[in-house]
Phi, psi and omega in degrees: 000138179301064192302326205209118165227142173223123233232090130085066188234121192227154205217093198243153160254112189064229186261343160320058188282113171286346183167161205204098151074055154288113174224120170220188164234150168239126149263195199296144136079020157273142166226119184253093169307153167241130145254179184172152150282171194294166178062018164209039138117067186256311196276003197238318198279309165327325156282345171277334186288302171333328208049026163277343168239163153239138187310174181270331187199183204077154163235158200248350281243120175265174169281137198271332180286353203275143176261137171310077192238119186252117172246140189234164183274003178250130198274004189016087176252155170260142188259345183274356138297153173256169215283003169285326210284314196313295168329312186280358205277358174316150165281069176205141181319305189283302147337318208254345165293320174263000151279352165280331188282328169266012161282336181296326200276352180291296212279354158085359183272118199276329139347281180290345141334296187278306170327292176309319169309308184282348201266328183283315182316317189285328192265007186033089174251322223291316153300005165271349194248316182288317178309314178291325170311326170302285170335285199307290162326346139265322156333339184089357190256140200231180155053059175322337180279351173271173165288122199286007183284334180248013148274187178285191159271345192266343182289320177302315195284344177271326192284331193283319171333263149003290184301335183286295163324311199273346172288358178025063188291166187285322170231118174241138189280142159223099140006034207052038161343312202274348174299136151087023184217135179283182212290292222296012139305296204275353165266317175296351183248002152298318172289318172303290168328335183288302215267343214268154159246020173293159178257115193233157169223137197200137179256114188230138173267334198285116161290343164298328223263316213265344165277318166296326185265309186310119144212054155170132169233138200268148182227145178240094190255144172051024191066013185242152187257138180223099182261150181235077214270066186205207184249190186294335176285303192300348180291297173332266177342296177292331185285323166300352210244306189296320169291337174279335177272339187276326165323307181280323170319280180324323194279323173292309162334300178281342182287296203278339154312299179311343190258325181264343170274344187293332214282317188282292188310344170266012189259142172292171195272330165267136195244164172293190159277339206291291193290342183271348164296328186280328182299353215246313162320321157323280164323315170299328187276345184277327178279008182272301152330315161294319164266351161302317167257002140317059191236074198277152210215153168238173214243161160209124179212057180290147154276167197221130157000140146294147193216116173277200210266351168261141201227258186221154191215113188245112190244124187027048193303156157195148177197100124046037190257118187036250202242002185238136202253108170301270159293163163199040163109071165303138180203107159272136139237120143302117181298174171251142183085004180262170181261038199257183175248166174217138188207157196169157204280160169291135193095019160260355159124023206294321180285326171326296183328304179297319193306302188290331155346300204247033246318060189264002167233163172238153188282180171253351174189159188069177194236201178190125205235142193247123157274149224291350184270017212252123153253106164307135171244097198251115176270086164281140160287351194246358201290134183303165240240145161278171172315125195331132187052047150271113157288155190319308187296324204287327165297326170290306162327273180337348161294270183205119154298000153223182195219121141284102198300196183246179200024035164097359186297150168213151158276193159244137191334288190323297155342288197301313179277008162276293203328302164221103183057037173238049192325162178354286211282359165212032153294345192243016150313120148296152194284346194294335228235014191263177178272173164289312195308330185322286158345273193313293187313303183310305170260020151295288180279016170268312182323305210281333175291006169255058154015073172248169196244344163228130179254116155247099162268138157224101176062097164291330205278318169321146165066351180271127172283154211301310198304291175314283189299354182282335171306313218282314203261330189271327187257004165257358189281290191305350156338103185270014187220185199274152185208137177247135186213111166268116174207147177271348199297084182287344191271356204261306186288317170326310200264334156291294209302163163236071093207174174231129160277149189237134150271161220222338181090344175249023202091340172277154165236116170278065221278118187244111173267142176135199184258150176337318225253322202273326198294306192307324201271346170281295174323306179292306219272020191261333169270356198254278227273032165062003185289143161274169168311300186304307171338298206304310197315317193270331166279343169221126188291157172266342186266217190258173194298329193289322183277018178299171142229358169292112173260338240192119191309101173261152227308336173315298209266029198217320192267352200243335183284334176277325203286329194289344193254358157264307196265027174266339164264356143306300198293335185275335178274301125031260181314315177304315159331295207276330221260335210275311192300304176304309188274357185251227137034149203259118208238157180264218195276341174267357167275336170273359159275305156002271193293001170266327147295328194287306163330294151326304184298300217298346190271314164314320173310311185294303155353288176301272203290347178278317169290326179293315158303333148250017155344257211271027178293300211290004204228036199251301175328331167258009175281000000 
């Protein structure tokens, strides 16, 4: 069944065309993704599909049978409800039943109470009422009862979810689902979508989202729809397959451009009808030859501080907010060149952390020692707006009119913002009038041009297309200085970090080496073995090796230490297999993904079982 057709769809801003005669489909029980790069129109077509815009030409046609569900990146909540009344407020009978029945169950009116009971019954709500519960509880959202004008944005932006989700429409639109939700939110709303029988279309940069939830992705290039009908690896794959023939197209192209321009200049001024038909030809091919190669892509290319051999140093921090313990006498050194990530559910304090870094907080105790050579690059989610009415360049100014490069090289403001991706012609733009991914790029590059030598990201990621951050991620692999990374971007942290601190919300820090997939994959298996948190605490320290006091193995850790030296040259003969399997034999595409997942898990194991071996390495001599 047809849910969604969209017919021959063109959209201009000004002189500005974003797309021209866009025709797709949606059925019953797909779920589709759009990528693009920033700035070329994935948030203008969400809104036409939205009727929040209207096209310059084209139609829209929903299915008249289908309910409809939407998340915008503006969570558009009534702030004068409170987040029961905003959640329950769908128009449909079953939705509005079970927000009368937990409004029944706050308030204690037992009247009112039997009324709602009978209103579930009648409307077979009660799996719609366990479901939200489920919801709302992995979302975090509690105290049903407050107003929703005095939370935060990211509390909104969980609360607008959360309404979509338990209302469960046949076709729901989705926004950047994943801002503003820590990872273990965003692995529990991978699965639920996975498991779901909603019909979904969705604009996402997370890439774990769009190879696991996906099976088909649109990609909106040149003003043109190009669908791919896999996940994101077959996208990867096909798109490369399509560039390498448009690559050989372009290169004929431009040969018959060079030929036909020697051609026009040796022609006399009176033209036939014959040459002026050829002249016209002309003209189609140099604009065809001119938007093929218009495909502006960014460069990074910073210099960076000199950085001496003291970097940053945390001796017993401890620190404080109401009831959540940041720290609880922390002890760090930072290396010059390391990579790390830092993650935690939201409110254990991940920004405080950055803050006492950068010593933009003061500890409640202990210190925090900077070297004297240390230039900070601080990526805020919070970084304030430039000034009302600045234009792009003017922004840039305000910085530097030059940038030093690496091997003594310098741009020019102007320079510097082609590099990345702001051609001429929207340098004399207000910054108010950039998209958010603009906005975001931009201001990635007022950081990198004061040359710091520790990079602090903090959730880089939001609003940047996938294609910028794979730039993004290749000029932070080549980083000669230190990086810190808060991001939910799990495929983002996975291909940078070498070890992660886990905050914990009770003072610990946990240091985990490897990549996010190797911390999680420790974490699960510490949860499979029953252990607590306190468990964890006392068998592996959160501080530095020097502050152990575990001398000695106990007879438990001594038996999980013989079984890890068997099964670790399993899981590695194991891998040689799959790896071996892959290179051999000619296999298709669900069977080499197959071996692709399988892999994946076996590497993450080894990983994971490898770091617990050397754990519990260090104490085997005294056991």
């Amino acid at each position: 069944m047809n849910y969604l057709s969209v017919e021959n769809l063109t959209k201009s801003y000004g002189i500005q065309q974003l797309f021209s005669d866009l025709s797709f489909g949606i059925d019953k029980g797909q779920k589709v993704a759009l990528v693009a790069r920033n700035g070329a129109g994935k948030s203008t077509l969400m809104r036409l599909l939205t009727r929040r815009d209207m096209p310059d030409s084209g139609t829209i046609t929903y299915n008249s049978e289908v309910h409809l569900g939407y998340l915008s990146q503006d969570h558009e909540l009534n702030d004068g409800l409170t987040i029961l009344e905003n959640i329950f407020s769908a128009d449909n009978a079953r939705t509005r039943a079970i927000g009368d029945y937990e409004q029944a169950l706050a308030s204690g009116d037992e009247k009112a109470l039997q009324r709602a009971h009978d209103a579930m019954d009648r409307f077979q709500a009660w799996d719609y009422e366990a479901r939200a519960r489920e919801v709302l509880g992995k979302l975090d959202i509690h105290e049903l009862g407050q107003l929703t004008g005095k939370l935060s944005g990211g509390q909104k932006r969980r609360i607008a979810l959360a309404r979509v989700l338990i209302e469960q429409p046949d076709l729901v639109l989705l926004d950047e689902p994943t801002n503003h939700l820590d990872l273990d939110m965003i692995e529990w709303l991978e699965e639920f979508l996975s498991q779901s029988n909603m019909t979904i279309f969705m604009i996402t940069h997370d890439r774990y989202f769009l190879e696991n939830i996906t099976d088909e992705i649109l990609e909106l290039e040149n003003g043109a729809l190009y669908r791919y009908k896999g996940n994101f690896s077959y996208y990867l794959t096909k798109k490369a397959e399509r560039e390498a023939l448009e690559s050989v197209t372009r290169d004929k192209q431009f040969q018959l451009f060079k030929k036909e321009l020697a051609w026009s200049r040796t022609m006399p001024q009176a033209r036939t009808t014959k040459s002026k038909s050829r002249m016209t030809r002309f003209e189609d091919l140099r604009e065809e030859v001119r938007r093929t190669t218009l495909d502006p892509s960014l460069e990074l290319e910073i210099n960076i501080s000199r950085m001496g051999s003291k970097v940053v140093e945390l001796h017993k921090v401890r620190k404080v907010y109401g009831e959540t313990v940041v720290l609880g006498g922390f002890d760090y050194v930072f290396r010059t060149g390391e990579k790390a990530g830092l993650v935690g559910r939201n409110g254990t304090g991940k920004t405080t952390f950055l803050n006492l870094l950068t010593k933009n907080t003061e500890p409640d105790g202990g210190k925090v020692v900077v070297g004297d050579t240390v230039v900070f690059g601080y990526f805020s989610q919070h970084m304030p707006p430039p000034r009302e009415g600045l234009r792009v360049l003017e922004c840039v100014r305000e910085v530097a009119d030059f940038i030093p490069l690496t091997k003594g090289k310098t741009l020019t403001a102007a320079q510097m913002l082609e590099r990345f991706m702001f051609p001429r012609n929207t340098h004399s733009t207000y910054v108010e009038k950039l998209s958010g991914g603009e906005r975001k790029r931009l201001q990635l590059l007022l950081v990198l041009m004061k040359n710091p030598n520790f990079l602090i990201l903090d959730e880089p990621t939001n609003d940047l297309d996938v294609f910028t951050l794979s730039v993004l991620e290749d000029y932070l692999l080549q980083f000669p200085g230190c990086l810190l990374i808060v991001s939910h971007d799990r495929y983002f942290l996975d291909k940078l970090v070498d070890h992660v601190f886990v905050l914990d919300g009770r003072g610990n820090v946990r240091d985990i080496t490897g990549s996010y997939s190797t911390c999680r994959a420790v974490m699960n298996e510490m949860e499979k073995a029953g252990k607590t948190a306190d468990e964890v605490k006392k068998e592996v320290p959160v501080t530095t090796p020097a502050a152990r006091e575990k001398t000695r193995l106990s007879y438990k850790e001594k038996l999980e230490w013989e079984q890890l030296e068997k099964d670790i040259p399993s899981l590695e003969a194991e891998k040689q297999r799959l790896e071996n399997d892959m290179l051999g034999a000619h296999h298709d595409h669900q069977e080499l993904l197959t071996l692709t997942n399988r892999l994946a898990e076996v590497m993450a194991s080894i990983d994971a079982k490898t770091n617990r071996w050397l754990e519990l390495s260090e104490f085997v001599q005294g056991a």
